[in-house]
MIROBA-515250 format. One record per residue: residue in three letters; x, y, z of N, C-alpha, C, CB in turn. Coordinates in steps of 0.02 Angstrom, whole numbers, plus 32768, in hexadecimal, padded with zeros to 4 digits. Glycine has a CB too. Layout:
N
ALAXYZXYZXYZXYZ ...
This chain:
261
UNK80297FC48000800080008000802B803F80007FD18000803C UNK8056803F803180958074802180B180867FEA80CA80658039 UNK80D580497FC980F280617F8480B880807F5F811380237F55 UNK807C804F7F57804680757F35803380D47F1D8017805E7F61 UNK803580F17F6C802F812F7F86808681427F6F8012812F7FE1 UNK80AA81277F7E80EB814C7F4A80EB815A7F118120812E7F40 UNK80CE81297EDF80C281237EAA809A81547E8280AF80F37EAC UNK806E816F7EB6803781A87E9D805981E27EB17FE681A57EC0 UNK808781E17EEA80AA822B7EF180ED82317EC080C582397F49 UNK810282037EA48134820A7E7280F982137E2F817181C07E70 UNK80D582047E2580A182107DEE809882547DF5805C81E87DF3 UNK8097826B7E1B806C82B17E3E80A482E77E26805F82B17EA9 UNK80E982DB7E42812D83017E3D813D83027DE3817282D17E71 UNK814082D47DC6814382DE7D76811583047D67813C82A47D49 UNK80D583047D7880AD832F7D4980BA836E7D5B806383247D4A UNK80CB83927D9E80CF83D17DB1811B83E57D7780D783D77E13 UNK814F83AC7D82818383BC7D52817283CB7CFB81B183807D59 UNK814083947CF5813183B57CAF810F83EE7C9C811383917C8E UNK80EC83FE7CD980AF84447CD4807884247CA880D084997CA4 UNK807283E17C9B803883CA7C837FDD83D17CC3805983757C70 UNK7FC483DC7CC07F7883C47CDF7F69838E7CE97F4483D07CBF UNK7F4B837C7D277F27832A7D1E7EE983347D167F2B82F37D5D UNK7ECC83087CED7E7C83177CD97E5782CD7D177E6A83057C62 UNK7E2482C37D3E7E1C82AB7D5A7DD0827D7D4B7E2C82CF7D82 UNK7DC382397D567D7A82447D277D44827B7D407D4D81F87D26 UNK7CFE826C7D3F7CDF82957D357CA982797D837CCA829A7CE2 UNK7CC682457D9E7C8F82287DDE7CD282397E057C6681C37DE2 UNK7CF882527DF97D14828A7E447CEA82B57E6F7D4482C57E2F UNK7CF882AA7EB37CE482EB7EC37D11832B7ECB7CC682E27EFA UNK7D5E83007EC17D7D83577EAE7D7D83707E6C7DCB83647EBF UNK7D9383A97E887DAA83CE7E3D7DD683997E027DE884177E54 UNK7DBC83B17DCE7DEC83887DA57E3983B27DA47DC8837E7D51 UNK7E4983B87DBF7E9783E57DCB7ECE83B17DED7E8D84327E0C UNK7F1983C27DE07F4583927E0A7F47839F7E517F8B83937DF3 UNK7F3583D87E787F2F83FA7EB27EE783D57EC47F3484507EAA UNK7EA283C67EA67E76838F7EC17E98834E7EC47E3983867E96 UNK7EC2833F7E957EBF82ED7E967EF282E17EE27EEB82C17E3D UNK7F1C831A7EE27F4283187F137F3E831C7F627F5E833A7F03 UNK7EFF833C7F6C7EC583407FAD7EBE82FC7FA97E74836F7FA6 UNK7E8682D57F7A7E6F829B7F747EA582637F8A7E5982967F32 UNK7EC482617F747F0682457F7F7F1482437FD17F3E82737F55 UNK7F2282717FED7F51828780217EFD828380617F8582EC8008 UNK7ECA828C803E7E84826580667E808218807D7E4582688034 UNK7E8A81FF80337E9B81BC80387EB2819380687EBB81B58016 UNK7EFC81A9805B7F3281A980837F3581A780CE7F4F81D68073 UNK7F1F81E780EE7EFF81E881357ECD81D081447EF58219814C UNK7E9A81A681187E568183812D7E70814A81337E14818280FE UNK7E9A8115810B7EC080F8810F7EC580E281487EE6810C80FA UNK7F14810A815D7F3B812081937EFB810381D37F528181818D UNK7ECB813481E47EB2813282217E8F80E782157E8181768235 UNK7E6C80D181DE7E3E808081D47E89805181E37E0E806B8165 UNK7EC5804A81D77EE4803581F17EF58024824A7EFD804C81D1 UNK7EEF8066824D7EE5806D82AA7EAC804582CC7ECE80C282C4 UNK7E71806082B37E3D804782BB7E407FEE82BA7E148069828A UNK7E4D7FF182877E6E7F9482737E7E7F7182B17EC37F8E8241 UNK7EB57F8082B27EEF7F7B82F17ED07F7083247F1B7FB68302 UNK7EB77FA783567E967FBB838F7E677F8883807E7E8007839A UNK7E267F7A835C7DF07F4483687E0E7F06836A7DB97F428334 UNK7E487F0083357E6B7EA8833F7E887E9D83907EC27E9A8301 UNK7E8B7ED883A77EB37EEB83FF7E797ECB840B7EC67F49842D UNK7E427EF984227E137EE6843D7DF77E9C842A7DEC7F188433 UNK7DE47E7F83ED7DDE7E4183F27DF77E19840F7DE07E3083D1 UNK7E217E1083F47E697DE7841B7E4B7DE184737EC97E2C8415 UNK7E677E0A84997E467E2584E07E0F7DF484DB7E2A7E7E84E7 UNK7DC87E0E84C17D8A7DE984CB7D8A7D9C84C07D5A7E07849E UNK7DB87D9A848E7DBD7D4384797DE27D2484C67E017D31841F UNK7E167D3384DE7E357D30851D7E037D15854C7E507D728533 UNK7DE67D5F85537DB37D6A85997D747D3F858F7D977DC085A4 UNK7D727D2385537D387CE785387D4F7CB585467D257CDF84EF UNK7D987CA185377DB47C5985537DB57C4885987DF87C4F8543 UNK7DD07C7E85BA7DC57C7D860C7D867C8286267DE77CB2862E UNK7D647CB186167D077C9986337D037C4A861D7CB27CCF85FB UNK7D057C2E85F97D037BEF85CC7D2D7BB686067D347BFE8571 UNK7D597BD386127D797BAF86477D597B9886997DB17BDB864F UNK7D527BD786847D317BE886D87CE77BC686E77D217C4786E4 UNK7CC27BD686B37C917BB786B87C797B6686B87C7E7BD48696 UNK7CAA7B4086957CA97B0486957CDC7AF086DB7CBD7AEB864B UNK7D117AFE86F37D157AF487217CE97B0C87627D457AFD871B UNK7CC07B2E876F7C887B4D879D7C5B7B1987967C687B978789 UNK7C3E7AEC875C7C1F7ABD87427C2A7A83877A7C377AB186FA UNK7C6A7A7B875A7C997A3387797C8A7A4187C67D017A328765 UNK7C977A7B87FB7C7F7A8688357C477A7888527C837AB1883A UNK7C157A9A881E7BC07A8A882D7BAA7A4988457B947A9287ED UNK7BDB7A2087F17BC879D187ED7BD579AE88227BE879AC87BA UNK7C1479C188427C2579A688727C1C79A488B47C4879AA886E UNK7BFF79E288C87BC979FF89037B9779D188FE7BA77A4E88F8 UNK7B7479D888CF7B33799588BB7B3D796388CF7B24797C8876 UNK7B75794D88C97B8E78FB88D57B817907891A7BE778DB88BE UNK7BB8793289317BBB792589717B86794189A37BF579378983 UNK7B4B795789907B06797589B27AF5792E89B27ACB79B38986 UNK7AEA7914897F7ABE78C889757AD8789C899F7AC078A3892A UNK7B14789A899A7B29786189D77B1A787B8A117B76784C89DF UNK7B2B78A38A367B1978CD8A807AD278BC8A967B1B79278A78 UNK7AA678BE8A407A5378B58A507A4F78678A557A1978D68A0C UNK7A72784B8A407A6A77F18A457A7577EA8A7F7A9B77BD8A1B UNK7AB3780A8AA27AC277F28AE47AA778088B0F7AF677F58AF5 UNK7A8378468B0D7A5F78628B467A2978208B347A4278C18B42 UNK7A1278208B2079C577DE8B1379E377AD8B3379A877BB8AB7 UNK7A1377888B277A2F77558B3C7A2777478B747A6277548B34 UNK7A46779A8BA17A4D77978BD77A0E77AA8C047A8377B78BDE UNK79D877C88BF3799977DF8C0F797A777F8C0F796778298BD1 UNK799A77608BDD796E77218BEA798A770D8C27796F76E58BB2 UNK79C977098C3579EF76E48C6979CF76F18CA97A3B76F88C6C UNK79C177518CB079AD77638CDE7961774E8D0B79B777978CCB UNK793977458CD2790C77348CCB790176EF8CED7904773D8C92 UNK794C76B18CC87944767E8CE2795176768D36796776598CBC UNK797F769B8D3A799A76B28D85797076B78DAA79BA76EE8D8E UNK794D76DB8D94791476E58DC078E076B48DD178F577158DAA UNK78C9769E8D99788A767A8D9F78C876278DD4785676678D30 UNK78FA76238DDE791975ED8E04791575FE8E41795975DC8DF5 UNK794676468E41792D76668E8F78EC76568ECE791C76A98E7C UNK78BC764C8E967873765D8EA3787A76078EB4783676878E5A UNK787C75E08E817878759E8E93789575868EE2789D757C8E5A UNK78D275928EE778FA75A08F2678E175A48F5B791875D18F26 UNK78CA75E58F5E78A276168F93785C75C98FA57877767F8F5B UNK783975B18F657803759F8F83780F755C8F9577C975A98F5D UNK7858752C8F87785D74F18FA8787274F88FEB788574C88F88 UNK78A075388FFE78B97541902B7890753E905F78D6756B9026 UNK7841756B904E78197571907678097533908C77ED75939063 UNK77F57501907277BC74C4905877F074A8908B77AD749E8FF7 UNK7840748D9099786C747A90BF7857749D90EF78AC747E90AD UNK784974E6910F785974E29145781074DE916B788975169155 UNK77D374DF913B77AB74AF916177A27485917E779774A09159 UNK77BE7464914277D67411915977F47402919B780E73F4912B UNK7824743191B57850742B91EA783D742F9225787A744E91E7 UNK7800746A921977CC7483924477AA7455924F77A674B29230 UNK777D741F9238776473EC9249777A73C79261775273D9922E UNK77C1739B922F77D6737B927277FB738892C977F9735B9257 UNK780373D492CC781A73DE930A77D673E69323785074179316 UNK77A173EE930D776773ED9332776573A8934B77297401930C UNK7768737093257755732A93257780731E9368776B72FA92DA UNK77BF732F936577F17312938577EB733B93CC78377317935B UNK77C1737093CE77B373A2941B777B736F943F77877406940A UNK7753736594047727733E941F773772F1944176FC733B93ED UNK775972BE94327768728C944277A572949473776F7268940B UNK77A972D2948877E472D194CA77C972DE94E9781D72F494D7 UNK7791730B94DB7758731D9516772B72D8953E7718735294EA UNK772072A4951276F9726B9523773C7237954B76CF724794D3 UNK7708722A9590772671E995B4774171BB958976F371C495DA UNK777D71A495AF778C7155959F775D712C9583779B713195D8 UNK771B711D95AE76FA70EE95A476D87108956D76D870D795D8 UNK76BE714F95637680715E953376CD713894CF765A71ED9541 UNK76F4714A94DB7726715194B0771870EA9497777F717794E0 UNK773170C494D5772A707B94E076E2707094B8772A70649539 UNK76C2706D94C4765F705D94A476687066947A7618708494B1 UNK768570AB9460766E70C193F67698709893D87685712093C8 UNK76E6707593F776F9705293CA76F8701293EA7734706793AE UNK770E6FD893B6770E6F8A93CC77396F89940077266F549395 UNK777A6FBC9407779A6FB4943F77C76FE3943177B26F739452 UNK77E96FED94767821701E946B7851702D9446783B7020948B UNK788570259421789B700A93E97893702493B9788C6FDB93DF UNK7832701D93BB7823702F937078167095938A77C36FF29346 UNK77EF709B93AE780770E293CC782770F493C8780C70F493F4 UNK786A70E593DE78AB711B93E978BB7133938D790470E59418 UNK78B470D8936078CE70EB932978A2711392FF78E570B7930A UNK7857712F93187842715292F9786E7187931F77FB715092F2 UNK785771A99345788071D9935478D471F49342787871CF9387 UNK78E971BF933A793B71C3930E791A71D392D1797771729305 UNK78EA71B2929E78D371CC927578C57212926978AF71B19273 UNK78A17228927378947277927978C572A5929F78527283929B UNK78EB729092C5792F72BF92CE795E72BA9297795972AC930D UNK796072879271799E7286922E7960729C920979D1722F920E UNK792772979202790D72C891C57920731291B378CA72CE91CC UNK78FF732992007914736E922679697394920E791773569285 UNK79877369922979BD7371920579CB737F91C779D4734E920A UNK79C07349919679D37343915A79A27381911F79C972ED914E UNK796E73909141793873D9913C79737418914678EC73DD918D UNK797B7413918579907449918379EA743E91617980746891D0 UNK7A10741991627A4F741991277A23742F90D07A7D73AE9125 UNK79F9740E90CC79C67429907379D27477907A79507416906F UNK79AB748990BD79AD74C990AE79D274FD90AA799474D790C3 UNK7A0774EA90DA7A4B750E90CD7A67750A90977A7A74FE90F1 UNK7A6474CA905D7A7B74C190227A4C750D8FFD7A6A74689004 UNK7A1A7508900079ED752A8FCD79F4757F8FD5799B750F8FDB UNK7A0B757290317A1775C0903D7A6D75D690177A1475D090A4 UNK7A8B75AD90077ACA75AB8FED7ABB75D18FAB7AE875608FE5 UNK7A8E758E8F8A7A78759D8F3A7A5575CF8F377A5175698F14 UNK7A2575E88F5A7A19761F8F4A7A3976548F4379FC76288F62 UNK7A6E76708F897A8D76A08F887ACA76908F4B7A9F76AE8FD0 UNK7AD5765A8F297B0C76538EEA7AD676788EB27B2775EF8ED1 UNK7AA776538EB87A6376798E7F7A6976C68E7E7A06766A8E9E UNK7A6076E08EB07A5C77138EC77A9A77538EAA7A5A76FD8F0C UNK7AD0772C8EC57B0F775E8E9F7B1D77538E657B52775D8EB8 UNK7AFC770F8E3F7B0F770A8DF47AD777358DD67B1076B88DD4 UNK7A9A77438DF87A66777C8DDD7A8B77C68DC87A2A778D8E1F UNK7A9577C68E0B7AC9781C8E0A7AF478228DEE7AEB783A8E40 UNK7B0E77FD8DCB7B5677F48DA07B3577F38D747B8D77B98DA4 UNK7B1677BD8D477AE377DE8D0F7ABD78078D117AC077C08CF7 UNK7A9C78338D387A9178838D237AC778A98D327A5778A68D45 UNK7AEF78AC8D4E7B2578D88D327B5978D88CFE7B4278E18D58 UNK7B5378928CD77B6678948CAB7B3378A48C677B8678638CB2 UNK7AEF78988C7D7AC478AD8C417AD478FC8C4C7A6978948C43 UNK7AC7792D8C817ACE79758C7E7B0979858C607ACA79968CBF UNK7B3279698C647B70797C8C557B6E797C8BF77BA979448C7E UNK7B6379398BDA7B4779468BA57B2E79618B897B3779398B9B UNK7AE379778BAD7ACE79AD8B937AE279D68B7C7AB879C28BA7 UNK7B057A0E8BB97B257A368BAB7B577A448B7F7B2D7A3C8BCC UNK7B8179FA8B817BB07A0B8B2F7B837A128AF47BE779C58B13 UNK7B3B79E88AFD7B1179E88AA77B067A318AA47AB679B78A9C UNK7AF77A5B8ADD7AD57AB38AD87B147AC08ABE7ABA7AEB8B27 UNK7B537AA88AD07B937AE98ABE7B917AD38A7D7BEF7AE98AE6 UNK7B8B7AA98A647B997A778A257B517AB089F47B827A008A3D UNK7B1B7AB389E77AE97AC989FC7AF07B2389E47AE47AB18A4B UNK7B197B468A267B247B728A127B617B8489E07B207B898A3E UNK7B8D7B5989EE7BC07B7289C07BA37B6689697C0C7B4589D3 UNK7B787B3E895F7B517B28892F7B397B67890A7B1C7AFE894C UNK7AFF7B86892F7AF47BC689237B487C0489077ACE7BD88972 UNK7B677BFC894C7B917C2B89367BA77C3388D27BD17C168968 UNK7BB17BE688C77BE07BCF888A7BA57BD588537C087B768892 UNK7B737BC588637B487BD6881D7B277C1A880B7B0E7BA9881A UNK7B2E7C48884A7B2A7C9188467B667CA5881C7B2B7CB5888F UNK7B9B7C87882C7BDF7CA088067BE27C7887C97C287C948833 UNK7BC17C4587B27BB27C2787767B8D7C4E87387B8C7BF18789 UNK7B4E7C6E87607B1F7C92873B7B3E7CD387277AE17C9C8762 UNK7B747D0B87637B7E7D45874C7BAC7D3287017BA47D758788 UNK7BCF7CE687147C0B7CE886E17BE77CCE869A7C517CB386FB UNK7BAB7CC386957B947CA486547B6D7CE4863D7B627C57865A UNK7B577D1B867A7B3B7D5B864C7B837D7686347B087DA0867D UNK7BB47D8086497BF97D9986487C1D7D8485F47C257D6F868F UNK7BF97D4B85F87C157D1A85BA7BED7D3D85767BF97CB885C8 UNK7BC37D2A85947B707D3985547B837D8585537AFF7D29857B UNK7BA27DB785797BB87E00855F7C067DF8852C7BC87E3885AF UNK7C167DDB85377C657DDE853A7C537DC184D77C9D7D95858C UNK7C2C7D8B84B97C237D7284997C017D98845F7C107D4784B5 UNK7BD47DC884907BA57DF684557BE67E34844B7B437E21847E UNK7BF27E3984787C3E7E79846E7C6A7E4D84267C8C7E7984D7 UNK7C807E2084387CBD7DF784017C8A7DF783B97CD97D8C8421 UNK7C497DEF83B57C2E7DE883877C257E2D83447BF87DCF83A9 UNK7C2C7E66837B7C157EA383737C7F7EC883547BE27EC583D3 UNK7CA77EAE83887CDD7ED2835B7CFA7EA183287D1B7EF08388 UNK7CC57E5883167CE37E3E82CE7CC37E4B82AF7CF07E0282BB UNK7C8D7E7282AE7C4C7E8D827F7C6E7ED582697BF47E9882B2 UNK7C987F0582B17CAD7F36828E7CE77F3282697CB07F6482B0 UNK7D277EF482757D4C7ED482597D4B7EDE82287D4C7EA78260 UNK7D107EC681FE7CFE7E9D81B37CF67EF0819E7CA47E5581A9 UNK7CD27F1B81B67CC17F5A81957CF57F7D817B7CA17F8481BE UNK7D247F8781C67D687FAC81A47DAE7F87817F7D887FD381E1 UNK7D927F5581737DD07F24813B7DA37F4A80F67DCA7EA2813F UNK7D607F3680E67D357F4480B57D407F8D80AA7CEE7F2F80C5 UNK7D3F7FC780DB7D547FFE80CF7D91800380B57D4F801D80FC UNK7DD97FD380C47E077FE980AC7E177FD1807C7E2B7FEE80C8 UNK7DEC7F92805B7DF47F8B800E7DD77FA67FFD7DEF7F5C7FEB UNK7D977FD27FFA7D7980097FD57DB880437FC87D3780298004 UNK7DD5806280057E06807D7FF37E3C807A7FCE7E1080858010 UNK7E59801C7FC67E9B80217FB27E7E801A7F5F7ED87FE07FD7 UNK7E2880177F437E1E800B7F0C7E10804D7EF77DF37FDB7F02 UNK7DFD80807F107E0C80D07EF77E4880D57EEE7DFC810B7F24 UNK7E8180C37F107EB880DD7F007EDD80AF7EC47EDD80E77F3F UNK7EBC80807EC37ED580647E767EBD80797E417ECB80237E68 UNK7E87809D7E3F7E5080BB7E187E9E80FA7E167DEB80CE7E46 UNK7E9F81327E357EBA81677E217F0781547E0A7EB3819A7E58 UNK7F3081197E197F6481077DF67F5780F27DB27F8480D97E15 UNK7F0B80DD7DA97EFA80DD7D5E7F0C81217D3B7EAC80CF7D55 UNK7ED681367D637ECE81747D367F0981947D377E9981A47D4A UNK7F4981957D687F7D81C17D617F9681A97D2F7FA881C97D93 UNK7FAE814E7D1B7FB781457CE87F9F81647C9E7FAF81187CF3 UNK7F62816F7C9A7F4A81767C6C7F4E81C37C4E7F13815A7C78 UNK7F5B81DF7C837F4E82347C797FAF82407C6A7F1F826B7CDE UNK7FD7822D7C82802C82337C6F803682007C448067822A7CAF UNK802681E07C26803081A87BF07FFB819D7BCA804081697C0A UNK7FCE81BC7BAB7F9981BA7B8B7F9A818A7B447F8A82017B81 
């Protein structure tokens, strides 16, 4: 394009040397004079000049937007990969809290079982120390009559003292199992709360990342209509500057034609 514009100012310098005129066609808008063609020219030239700039500066700016499109692009699919993975790990937290509300649940309803054999034992115990108040209370002899003979008395009575016994060892077992029931309850709800609470942080941070998902996909969807808009003005000022560089082949015609006729 340079030599070009030399080419017309060495065109330009012969004719002033010959004192010849340039005649210009007739869809000029300058004067047909060498002092118009030479404006025209030196118009050119600086329209040029600045659509070049212009050039430049939007390929800047593209460039930039194409960038700042790859990194939203980045960002957003990794923010993705976060979400997905929050999900995962909400869903499991929610399996295990269930898991564990059943346990609790079962805990309980054993507890309860517990509680009501324990009772049912220490009825039991109750009766026979009744039985056994009663038959210490009764004479020798009344004791002698109810059974075939002594013997068989006493070994009832050994009877119901090893019952008595072995009642109340049950129940100490059950008071054992219960209170084991008991702290394995409280250990599973504090481990379900505890859960919880990671699913809420889990939960919120959730929120946090798809708030920052959404600004970055409006961010994107701007960034995209911007890149769209300086390859649209792109295309204009390339098209402007072959309009230009085809006027100025046009007046190297005609310079030809007007010094070499």
């Amino acid at each position: 394009m340079k030599s070009k514009i030399v080419f017309i100012v060495l065109i330009i310098a012969l004719s002033t040397l010959s004192g010849r005129g340039v005649v210009f066609s007739q869809t000029t808008q300058y004067p047909q004079t060498r002092e118009g063609l030479e404006r025209k020219i030196q118009d050119s030239a600086e329209e040029l000049k600045k659509l070049q700039e212009q050039i430049k500066a939007t390929e800047e700016s593209l460039k930039n937007t194409q960038t700042q499109k790859t990194s939203l692009q980045r960002e957003l699919t990794a923010l993705q990969k976060s979400v997905n993975k929050l999900n995962l790990e909400i869903q499991s937290d929610r399996i295990t809290i269930q898991k564990l509300n059943l346990e609790i649940e079962s805990l309980g309803y054993d507890i309860e079982d517990i509680k009501l054999s324990m009772a049912d034992k220490k009825e039991g115990v109750g009766e026979i120390l009744r039985e056994i108040q009663k038959k210490d209370d009764s004479s020798f002899l009344a004791l002698f009559l109810k059974n075939r003979s002594l013997a068989e008395g006493l070994l009832e009575a050994q009877t119901l003292a090893n019952l008595s016994s072995q009642l109340a060892i049950d129940i100490s077992k059950l008071r054992d199992l219960s209170q084991e029931y008991s702290e394995k309850l409280d250990t599973t709800t504090v481990k379900k709360n505890k859960i919880a609470f990671q699913q809420k942080s889990l939960e919120n941070k959730k929120v946090i990342l798809t708030d920052q998902r959404k600004e970055r996909e409006t961010l994107l969807k701007t960034t995209k209509n911007q890149e769209t808009l300086y390859q649209e003005s792109l295309k204009d000022l390339n098209k402007r500057q072959q309009e230009i560089a085809s006027e100025i082949e046009k007046i190297e015609a005609e310079l030809r034609k007007n010094i070499d006729p």
